[in-house]
Phi, psi and omega in degrees: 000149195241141170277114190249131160277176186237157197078346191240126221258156197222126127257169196248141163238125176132173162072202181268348170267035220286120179110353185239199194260194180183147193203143174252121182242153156259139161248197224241020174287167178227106006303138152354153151221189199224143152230128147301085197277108176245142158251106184325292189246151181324331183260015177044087138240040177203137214348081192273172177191148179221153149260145153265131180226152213251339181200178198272339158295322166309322172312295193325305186277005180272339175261280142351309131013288180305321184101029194260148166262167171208094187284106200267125182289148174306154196268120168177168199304323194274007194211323199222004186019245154266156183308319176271019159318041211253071179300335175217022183225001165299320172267355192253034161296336174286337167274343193277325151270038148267347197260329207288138233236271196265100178265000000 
């Protein structure tokens, strides 16, 4: 099993998303589920899109899947604030799970 971090931004090389970022939020359901936070740039204000996954081996193999390398950027204010430092990519795990099919 590979250890992801959560909160913390990546970029990804490979797949279709090859070249833009990627940030793992857990919410606060019990057990945990996840959204797969994607971006253009490290500071997600620009062309975001997210997934759900209902637990943290679906993150893994949902990354796998894809076909991603994911190079994790160093942690600091200018690239990473907090984990929910999210300026335009913070809300939009509630619609897309509310639309999501699969469970």
């Amino acid at each position: 099993m590979t250890v992801i971090p959560i909160g913390r931004v990546g970029k990804i090389a490979g797949g279709e998303e090859d070249g833009r970022f990627v940030k793992i939020k857990e919410l606060p359901d019990r057990p945990p589920s996840y959204l797969i936070l994607l971006a253009q740039g490290p500071d997600f204000a620009e062309g975001c899109g997210d997934f759900w996954v209902k637990d943290s081996e679906d993150v893994e193999e949902f990354i796998n899947e894809a076909g991603w390398s994911i190079t994790w950027l160093p942690l600091g204010p200018a690239i990473d604030g907090t984990p929910d430092d999210l300026p335009s990519c913070a809300g939009l795990g509630r619609e897309a799970r509310a639309d999501d099919s699969r469970e």
